[in-house]
DRENLUM-784044 format. One record per residue (C-alpha): residue in three letters; x, y, z. Coordinates in steps of 0.5 Angstrom, whole numbers, padded with zeros to 4 digits, always signed. Layout:
N
alaXYZ ...
***
This chain:
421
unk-0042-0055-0042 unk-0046-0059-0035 unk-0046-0054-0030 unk-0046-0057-0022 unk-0049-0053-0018 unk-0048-0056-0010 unk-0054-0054-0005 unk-0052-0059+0000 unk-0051-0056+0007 unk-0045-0055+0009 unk-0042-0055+0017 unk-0039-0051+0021 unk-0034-0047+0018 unk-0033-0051+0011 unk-0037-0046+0007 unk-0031-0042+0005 unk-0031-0044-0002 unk-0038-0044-0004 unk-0038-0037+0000 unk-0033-0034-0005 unk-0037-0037-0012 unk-0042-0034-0009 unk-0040-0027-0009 unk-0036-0028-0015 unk-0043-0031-0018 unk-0047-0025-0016 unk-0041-0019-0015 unk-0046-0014-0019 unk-0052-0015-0014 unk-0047-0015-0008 unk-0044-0008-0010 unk-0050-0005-0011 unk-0054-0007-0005 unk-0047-0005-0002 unk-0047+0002-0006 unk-0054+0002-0003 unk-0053+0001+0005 unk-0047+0006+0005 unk-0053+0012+0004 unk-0055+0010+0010 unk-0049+0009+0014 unk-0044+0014+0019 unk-0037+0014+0019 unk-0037+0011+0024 unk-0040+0004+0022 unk-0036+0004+0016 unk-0031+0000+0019 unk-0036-0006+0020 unk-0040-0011+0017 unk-0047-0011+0013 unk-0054-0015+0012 unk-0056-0014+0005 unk-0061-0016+0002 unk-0061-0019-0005 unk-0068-0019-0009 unk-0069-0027-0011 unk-0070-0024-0018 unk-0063-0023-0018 unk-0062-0030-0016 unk-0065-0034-0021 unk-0062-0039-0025 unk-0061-0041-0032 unk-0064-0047-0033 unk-0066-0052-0040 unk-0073-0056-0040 unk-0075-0060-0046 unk-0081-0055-0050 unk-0087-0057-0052 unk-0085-0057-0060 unk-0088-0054-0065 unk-0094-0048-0065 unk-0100-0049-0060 unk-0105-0045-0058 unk-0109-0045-0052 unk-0116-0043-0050 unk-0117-0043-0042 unk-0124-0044-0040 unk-0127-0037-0036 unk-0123-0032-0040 unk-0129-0027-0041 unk-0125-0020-0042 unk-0119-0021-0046 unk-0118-0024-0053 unk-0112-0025-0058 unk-0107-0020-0058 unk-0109-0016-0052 unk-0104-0013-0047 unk-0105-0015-0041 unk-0104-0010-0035 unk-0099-0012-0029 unk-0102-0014-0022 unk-0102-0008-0017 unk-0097-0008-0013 unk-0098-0013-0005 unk-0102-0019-0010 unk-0096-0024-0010 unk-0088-0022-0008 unk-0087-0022-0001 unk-0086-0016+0003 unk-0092-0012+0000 unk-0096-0007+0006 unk-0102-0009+0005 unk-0105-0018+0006 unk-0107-0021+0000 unk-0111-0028-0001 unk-0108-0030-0007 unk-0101-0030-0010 unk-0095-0032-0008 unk-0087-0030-0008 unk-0081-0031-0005 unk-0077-0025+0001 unk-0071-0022-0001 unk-0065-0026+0000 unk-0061-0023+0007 unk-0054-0023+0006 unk-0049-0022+0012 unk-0042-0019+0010 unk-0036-0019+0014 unk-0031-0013+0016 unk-0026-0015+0010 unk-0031-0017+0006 unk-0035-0010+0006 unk-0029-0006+0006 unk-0026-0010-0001 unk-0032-0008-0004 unk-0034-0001-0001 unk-0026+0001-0004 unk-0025-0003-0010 unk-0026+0003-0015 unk-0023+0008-0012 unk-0016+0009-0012 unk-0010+0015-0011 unk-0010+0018-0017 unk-0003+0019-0022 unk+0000+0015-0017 unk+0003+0011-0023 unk+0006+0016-0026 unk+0012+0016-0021 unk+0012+0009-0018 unk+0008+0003-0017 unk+0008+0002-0010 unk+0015+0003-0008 unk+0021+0005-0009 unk+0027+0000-0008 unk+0033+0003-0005 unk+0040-0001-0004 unk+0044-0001+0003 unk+0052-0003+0003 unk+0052-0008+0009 unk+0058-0012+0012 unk+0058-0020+0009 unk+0065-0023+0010 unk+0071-0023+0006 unk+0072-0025-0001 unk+0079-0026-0005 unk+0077-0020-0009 unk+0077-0013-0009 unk+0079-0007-0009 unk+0086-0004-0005 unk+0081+0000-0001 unk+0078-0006+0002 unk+0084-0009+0004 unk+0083-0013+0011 unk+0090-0012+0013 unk+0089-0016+0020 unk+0084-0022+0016 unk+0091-0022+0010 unk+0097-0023+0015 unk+0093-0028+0019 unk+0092-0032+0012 unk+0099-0031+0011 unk+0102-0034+0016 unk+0098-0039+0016 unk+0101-0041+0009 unk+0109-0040+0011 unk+0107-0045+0017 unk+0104-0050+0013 unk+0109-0049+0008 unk+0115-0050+0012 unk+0113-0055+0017 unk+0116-0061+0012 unk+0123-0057+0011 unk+0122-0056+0019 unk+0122-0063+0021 unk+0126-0066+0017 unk+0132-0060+0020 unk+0130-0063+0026 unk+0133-0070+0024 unk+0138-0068+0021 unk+0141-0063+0026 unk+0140-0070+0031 unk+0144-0074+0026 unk+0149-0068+0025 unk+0150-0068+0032 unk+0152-0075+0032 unk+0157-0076+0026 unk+0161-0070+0029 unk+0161-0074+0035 unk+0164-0080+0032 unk+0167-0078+0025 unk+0169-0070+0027 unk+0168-0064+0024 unk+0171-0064+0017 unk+0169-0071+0015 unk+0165-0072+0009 unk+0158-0074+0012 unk+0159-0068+0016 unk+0159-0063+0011 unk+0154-0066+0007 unk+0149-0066+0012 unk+0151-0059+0014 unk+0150-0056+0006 unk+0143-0060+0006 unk+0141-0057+0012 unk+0142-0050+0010 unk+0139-0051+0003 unk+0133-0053+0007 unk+0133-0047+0011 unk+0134-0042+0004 unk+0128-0046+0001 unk+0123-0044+0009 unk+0127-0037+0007 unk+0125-0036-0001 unk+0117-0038+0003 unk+0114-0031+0001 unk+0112-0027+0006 unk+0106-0025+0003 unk+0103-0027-0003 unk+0097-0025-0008 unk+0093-0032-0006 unk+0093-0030+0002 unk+0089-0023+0000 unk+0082-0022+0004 unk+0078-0016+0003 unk+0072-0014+0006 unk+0065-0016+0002 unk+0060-0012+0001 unk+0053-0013-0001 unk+0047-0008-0003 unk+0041-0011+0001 unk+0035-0008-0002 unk+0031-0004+0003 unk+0023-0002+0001 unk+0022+0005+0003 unk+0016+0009+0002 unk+0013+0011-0004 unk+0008+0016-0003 unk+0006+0021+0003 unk-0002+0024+0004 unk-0002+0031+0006 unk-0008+0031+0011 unk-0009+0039+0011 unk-0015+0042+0016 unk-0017+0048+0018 unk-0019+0049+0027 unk-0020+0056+0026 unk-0026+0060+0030 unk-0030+0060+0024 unk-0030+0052+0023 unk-0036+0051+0029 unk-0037+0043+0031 unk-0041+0041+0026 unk-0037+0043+0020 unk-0030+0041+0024 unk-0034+0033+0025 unk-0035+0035+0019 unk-0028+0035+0016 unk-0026+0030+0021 unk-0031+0025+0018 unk-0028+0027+0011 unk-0021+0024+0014 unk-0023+0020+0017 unk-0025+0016+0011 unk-0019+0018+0008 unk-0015+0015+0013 unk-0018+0008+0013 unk-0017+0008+0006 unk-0011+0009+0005 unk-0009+0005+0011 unk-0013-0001+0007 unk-0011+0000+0000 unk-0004+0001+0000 unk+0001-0002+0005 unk+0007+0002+0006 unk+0004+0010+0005 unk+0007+0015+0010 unk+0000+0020+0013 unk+0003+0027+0014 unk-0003+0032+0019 unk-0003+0039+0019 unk-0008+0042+0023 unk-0008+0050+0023 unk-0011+0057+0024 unk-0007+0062+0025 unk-0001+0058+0026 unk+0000+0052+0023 unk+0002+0045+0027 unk+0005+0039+0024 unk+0001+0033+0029 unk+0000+0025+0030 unk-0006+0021+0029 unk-0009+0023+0036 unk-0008+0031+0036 unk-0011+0031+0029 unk-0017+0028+0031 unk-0019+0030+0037 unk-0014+0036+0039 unk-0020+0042+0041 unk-0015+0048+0039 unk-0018+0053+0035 unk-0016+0061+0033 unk-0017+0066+0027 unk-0016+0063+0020 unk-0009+0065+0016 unk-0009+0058+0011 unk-0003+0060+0008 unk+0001+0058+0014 unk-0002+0051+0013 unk+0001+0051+0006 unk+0008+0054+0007 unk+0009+0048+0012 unk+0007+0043+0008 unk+0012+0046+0002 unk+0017+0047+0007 unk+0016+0039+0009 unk+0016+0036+0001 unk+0023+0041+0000 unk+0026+0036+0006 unk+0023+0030+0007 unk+0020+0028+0000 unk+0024+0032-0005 unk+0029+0027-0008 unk+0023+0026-0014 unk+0022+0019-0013 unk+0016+0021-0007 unk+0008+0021-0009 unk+0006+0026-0007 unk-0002+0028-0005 unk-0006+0033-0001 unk-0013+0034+0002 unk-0015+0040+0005 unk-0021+0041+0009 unk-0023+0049+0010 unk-0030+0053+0011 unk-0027+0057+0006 unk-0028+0063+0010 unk-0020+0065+0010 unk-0017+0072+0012 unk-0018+0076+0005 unk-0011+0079+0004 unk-0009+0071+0005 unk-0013+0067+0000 unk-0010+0070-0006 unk-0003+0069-0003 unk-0005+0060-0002 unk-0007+0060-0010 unk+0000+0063-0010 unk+0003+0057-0006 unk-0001+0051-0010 unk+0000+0054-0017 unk+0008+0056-0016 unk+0011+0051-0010 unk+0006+0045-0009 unk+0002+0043-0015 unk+0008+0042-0020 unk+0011+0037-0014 unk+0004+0034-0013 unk+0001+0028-0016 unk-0006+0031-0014 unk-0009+0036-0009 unk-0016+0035-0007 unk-0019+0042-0004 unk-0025+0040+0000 unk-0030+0046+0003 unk-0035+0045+0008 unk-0040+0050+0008 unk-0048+0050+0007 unk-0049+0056+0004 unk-0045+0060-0003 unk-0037+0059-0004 unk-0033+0063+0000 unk-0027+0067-0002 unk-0022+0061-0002 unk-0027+0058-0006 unk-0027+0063-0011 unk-0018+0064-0012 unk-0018+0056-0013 unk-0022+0056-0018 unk-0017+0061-0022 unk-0013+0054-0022 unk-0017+0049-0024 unk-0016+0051-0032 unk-0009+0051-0031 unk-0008+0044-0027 unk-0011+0037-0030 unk-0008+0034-0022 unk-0013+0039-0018 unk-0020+0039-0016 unk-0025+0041-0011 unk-0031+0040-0008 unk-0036+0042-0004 unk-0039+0039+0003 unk-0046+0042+0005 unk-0048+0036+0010 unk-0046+0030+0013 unk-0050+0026+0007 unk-0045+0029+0001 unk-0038+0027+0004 unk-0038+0018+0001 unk-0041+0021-0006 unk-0035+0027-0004 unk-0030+0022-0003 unk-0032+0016-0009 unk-0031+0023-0014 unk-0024+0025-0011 unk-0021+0018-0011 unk-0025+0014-0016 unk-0021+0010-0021 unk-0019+0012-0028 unk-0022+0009-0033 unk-0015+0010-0038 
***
């Protein structure tokens, strides 16, 4: 097979498909360098492009040359330290490769080749293998529900979509242009009627006759039916579909007094990302957020965010809402259902085992998977403890831990990475 590689310089704006060969070419060592270059990031920066670097080893090309042929040996003249079979040792490090720290005189290499990704480009590589869990399990990506819509009149139906006004319309229409003819020609003959009586008299012969066909014309206009099967319109409906949304994030966070600046930027960041990712990955997902204390609140984008509202801690007020929201909105069975829930862990104690009720008793035997999420540096807090009593009993939840903000990408790759089933 001949491989053609094309190295001519492109103008401006028609390098879109070479560019496409290229990252499909070197995915491997795209994916890496961009693995690479998030460690350093911030939440912030996720939604932007990158420069990364690719080695020029790694862009190597295949390539065939005729050999020499047969087994030869070769002596290079001023070899005095090695002979047959020594192994040499490697060259240290800056005596050739570009990019060393220290200046060489001898030795050559190539820098490192710098690649920029886009914003989509990035983005496509950086949520390519993660995924909501189970989401299969119920529906794909959407569930097609079926509306009745008006679409006109149709000859058949039932009795109960009967167009009473649209059929006596029709059935007029028809007894008009079925008696017309009859009509014109009584019109003819009552004027010939009239004349015959005139010159021969009532009781002629003619006259009578012209009077019988006249009223046999007038039966036939009579015998019209006033309604008939064929004259019948009934109201059409038609199921349109309507795409309606499959699945719904719960995006729990805990404001309370113990949840100091740190851990809350902490926790925001955490959905922050959430959020960009589900917004990416799926397009028709519902996002339900809930912030609590003591008194849990159901809020938009803007408040979840940026809201400063604080308190005392009682979790399980958060839990109760987010129950009683899947009972009314999402319980017809055909919604998946996730949640993720932000905390210090640091809950009022009579309160957490009440939450580890909540889960295993009314919400994650309706979720397709929960993800608790603690952010604290030091031991696992009381709320921690109650939820590990759940992890043997149920395959969809999981928990994890957020000390700093360095462990929330590798936090969340583990929550929302792809099965391999």
């Amino acid at each position: 097979m001949v491989r053609i590689i094309d190295r001519r310089f492109d103008s401006k704006k028609k390098s879109a498909v070479n560019r496409q060969r290229f990252m499909r070419r070197f995915k491997h060592q795209i994916r890496r360098a961009v693995s690479d270059a998030i460690g350093g990031r911030s939440i912030r920066d996720v939604d932007s492009g990158e420069n990364i670097s690719i080695p020029s080893k790694d862009l190597s090309e295949p390539h065939f040359q005729h050999g020499e042929g047969g087994v030869w040996e070769t002596v290079f003249s001023g070899n005095d330290r090695f002979s047959s079979g020594d192994r040499i040792n490697r060259p240290p490090p800056g005596g050739g490769q570009g990019g060393g720290s220290s200046a060489s005189n001898e030795g050559e290499g190539e820098d490192d080749f710098v690649f920029q990704l886009n914003r989509e480009e990035f983005l496509d590589l950086f949520f390519e293998d993660l995924e909501l869990p189970n989401l299969i399990r119920t529906q794909l990506a959407q569930l097609v529900e079926y509306k009745s819509h008006r679409a006109g009149f149709t000859n058949d139906g039932v009795p109960a979509n009967i167009n009473i006004i649209r059929s006596l319309r029709g059935a007029l229409g028809r007894r008009l242009a079925l008696g017309a003819p009859h009509w014109a020609e009584i019109r003819e003959l009552q004027e010939e009627l009239e004349q015959k009586r005139e010159a021969l008299g009532e009781g002629h012969d003619e006259v009578r006759e012209l009077a019988e066909k006249i009223a046999r014309l007038r039966a036939r206009i009579e015998a019209i039916p006033f309604i008939d099967s064929y004259d019948l319109r009934y109201n059409n409906r038609v199921k349109v579909p309507k795409p309606t949304t499959s699945a719904v994030m719960f995006c729990v966070m805990d404001v309370s007094g113990s949840m100091d600046e740190e851990k809350k930027s902490t926790a925001k960041r955490f959905f922050m990302l959430l959020y960009l990712f589900l917004l990416r990955t799926y397009e028709r997902i519902e996002v339900v957020f809930i912030r609590h204390h003591t008194i849990a609140k159901e809020v938009d984008e803007e408040d979840f965010f940026h809201s400063r509202e604080s308190g005392g801690t009682v979790v399980s007020s958060a839990l109760v809402m987010m129950r009683d929201i899947i009972r009314e909105r999402y319980g017809s069975g055909a919604w998946n259902i996730y949640g993720a829930q932000a905390s210090d862990g640091d809950n009022w104690e009579n309160d957490s085992p009440q939450c580890r009720e909540l889960l295993d008793a009314e919400i994650l035997p309706f979720c397709q998977y929960f993800a608790y999420i603690e952010i604290t540096p030091g031991e696992p807090q009381n709320l921690w403890r109650e939820y590990e009593l759940l992890q043997a009993g149920h395959a969809n939840f999981a928990m994890q831990r957020i000390e700093n903000m360095g462990d929330i990408y590798p936090v969340f790759r583990e929550l929302f990475k792809k099965s391999l089933i």
